[in-house]
N, C-alpha and C positions, 0 to 999 in steps of 0.2 A: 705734540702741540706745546705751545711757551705755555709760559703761569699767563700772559697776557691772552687768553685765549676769547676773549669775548670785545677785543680792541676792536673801537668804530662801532658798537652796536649801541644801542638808546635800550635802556630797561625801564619800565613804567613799573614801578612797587606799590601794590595798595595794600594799606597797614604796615607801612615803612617808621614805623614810629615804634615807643615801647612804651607799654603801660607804669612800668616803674623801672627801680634804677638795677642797671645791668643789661643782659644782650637777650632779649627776644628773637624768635624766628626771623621772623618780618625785617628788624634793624640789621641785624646779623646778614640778611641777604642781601641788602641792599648795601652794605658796605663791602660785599663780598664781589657783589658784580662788579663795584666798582673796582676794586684790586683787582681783577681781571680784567679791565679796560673798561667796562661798558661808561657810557654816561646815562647819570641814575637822577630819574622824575622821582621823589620819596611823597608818596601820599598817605595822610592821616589826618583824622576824624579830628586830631588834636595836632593842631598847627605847629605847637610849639616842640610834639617830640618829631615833628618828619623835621624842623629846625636843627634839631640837636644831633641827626643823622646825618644831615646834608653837613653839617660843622665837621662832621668828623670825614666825612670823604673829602671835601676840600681842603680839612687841615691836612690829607695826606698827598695832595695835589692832585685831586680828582676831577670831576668835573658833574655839578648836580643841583636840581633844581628842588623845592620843595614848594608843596599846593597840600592846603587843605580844604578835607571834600570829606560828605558823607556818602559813603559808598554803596549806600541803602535808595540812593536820589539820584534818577536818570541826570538831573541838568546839571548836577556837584560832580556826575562822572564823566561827561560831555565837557564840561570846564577844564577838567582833568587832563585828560584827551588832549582839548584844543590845547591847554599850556603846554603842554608836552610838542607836541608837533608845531607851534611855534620856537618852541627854543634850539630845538633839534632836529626836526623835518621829517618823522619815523617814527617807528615803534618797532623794536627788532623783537623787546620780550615783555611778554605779561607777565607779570608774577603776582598772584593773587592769597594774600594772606591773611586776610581781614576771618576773624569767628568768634565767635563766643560758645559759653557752655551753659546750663542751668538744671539744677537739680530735681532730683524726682521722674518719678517713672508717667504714664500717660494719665492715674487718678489723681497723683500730687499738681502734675504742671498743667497749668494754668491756660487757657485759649491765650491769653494777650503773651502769655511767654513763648508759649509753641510758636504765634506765630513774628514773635520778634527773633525766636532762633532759626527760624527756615528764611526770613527777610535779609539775617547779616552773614548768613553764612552761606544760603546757595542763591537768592535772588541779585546780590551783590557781583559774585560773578556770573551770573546772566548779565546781568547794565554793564558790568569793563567788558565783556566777548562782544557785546549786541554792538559796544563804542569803539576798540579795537581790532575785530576782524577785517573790517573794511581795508584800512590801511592795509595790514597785514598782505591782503589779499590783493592789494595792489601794488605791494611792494614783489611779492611774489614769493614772500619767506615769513617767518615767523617764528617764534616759541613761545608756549604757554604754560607756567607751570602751576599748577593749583593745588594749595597746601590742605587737606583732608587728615585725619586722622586715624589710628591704630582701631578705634571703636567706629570703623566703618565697618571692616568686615569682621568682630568677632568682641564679644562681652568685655568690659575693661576692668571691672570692680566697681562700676557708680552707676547709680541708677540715673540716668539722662538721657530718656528715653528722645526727649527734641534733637539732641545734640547727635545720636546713631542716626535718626533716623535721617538729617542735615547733611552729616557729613556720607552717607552711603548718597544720597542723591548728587553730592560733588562728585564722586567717584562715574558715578552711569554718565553725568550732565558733561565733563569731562569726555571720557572715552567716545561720545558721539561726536563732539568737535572733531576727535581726531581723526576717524575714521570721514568725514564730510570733506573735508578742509586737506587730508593727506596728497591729492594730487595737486594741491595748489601751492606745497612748499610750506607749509604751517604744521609743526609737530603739536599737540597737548599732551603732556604725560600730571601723574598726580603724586605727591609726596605724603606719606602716612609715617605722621613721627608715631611713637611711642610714650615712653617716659621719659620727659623733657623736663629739666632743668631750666624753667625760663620764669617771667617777671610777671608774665601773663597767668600759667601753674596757679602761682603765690595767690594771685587774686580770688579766681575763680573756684578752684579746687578747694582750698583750704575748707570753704566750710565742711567737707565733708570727713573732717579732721578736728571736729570740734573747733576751727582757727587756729589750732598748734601746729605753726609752720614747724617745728622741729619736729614733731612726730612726723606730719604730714611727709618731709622730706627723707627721716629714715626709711618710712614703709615702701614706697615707690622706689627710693634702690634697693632694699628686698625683693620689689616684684621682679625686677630686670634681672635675665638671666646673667648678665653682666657683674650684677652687685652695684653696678652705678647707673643714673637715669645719663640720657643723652644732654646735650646744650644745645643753642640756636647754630653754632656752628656747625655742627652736625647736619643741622636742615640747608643752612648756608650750601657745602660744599654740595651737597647732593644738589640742589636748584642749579648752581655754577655749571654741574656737570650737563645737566641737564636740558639747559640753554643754551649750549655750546654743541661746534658740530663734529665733538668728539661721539655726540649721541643722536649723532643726524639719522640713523636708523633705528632709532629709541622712537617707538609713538601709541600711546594711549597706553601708557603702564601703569601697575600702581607698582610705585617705589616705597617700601615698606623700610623705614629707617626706627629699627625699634630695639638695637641688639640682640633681635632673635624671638621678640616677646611673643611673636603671630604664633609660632610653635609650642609653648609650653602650655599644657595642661594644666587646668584649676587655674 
């Protein structure tokens, strides 16, 4: 297969954007599809970083649209959707990377938290699957890939109890597309980073670092059997692969991108 392995395809990104400065999952992939051909929908909740995504696929002559949309909101993903298949006429890949995290086990977190992290992280891609299968379906092909987490299937060190029990239901919600949807040309597989290196991390995690992003960052490349945490590139090349039909017999996996972390004990 060329490095242009996803040329002619239309990739729809939600949470194409980065929370702060440097390369997120989410941006990371979307710039990634695009160096391998695809042309890239960037969607985020915040206009201006799917802006700053779409800037840098077209400074590298790309080709890519951005829409902002809360991904939480059938008519924001429906909008989505239609911009998309007006600019392009398709939808080859979903890529689904919108989550949050929140601390505390089931007595600390909160009703209105638990169910803001079950709302952004699995009812989100319910609304993009419920708005992009169709297409899909009629196109006769498809790839989906939905970004989950290392604390789906196994303790991480943090107590977030919303955030396990969110991303284990991406994991099942996931594998039943693929298994429905398989004889119609539509793959779903699911990506479970590890210890990531991203802008997203910084935000969310820290508290539970007392806010000392430098501790916070030594101890998580200690956790990695590696000695270093992963980056958004890392998630990038695995999705790339992923949506390509180098992995046309790839369907309903979990892709465990964590240097190894699912096997280590304590």
């Amino acid at each position: 297969m060329s490095d242009r392995k996803l040329e002619g395809r239309v990739a729809l990104v939600f949470g194409a954007g980065s929370v702060g400065e440097g390369w997120g999952n989410g941006k990371a992939s979307a710039v990634a599809y695009a160096r391998a051909g695809a042309k890239v929908v960037a969607v985020d909740v915040n206009e201006q970083a799917a802006a700053e995504t779409t800037g840098i696929i077209e400074g590298e002559g790309g080709k890519a649209l951005r829409v902002g949309a809360d991904v939480t909101k059938l008519a924001e993903v429906e909008r989505a959707v239609e911009a998309t298949m007006k600019a392009f006429g398709r939808v080859d890949i979903l890529h689904n990377n919108v989550g949050i995290t929140s601390q505390g086990g089931p007595v600390e977190t909160s009703e209105e938290v638990w169910d803001r992290v079950m709302t952004v992280n699995v009812k989100s891609m319910f609304l993009t699957c419920k708005c992009v299968l169709p297409i899909m379906e009629e196109q006769g092909r498809g790839a989906i890939v939905n970004i989950s987490s290392l604390a789906s299937v196994r303790w991480t060190g943090y107590n977030y109890s919303a955030y396990y029990a969110s991303k284990g239901a991406v994991n099942q919600f996931t594998k039943g597309i693929a298994i429905e949807y398989a004889k119609k040309g539509i793959r779903a597989n699911i990506i479970l980073p590890g210890m990531m290196d991203t802008p997203h991390v910084y935000q969310q995690i820290v508290g539970f670092y007392d806010n000392a992003k430098d501790a916070m960052v030594e101890a998580r490349h200690k956790i990695s059997p590696t000695g270093k945490q992963g980056d958004g590139w890392d998630i990038a090349n695995a999705a790339v692969f992923l949506a390509s039909d180098e992995a046309k017999y790839i369907n309903g996996v979990e892709l465990l991108v964590d240097g190894g972390l699912h096997l280590k004990v304590g």
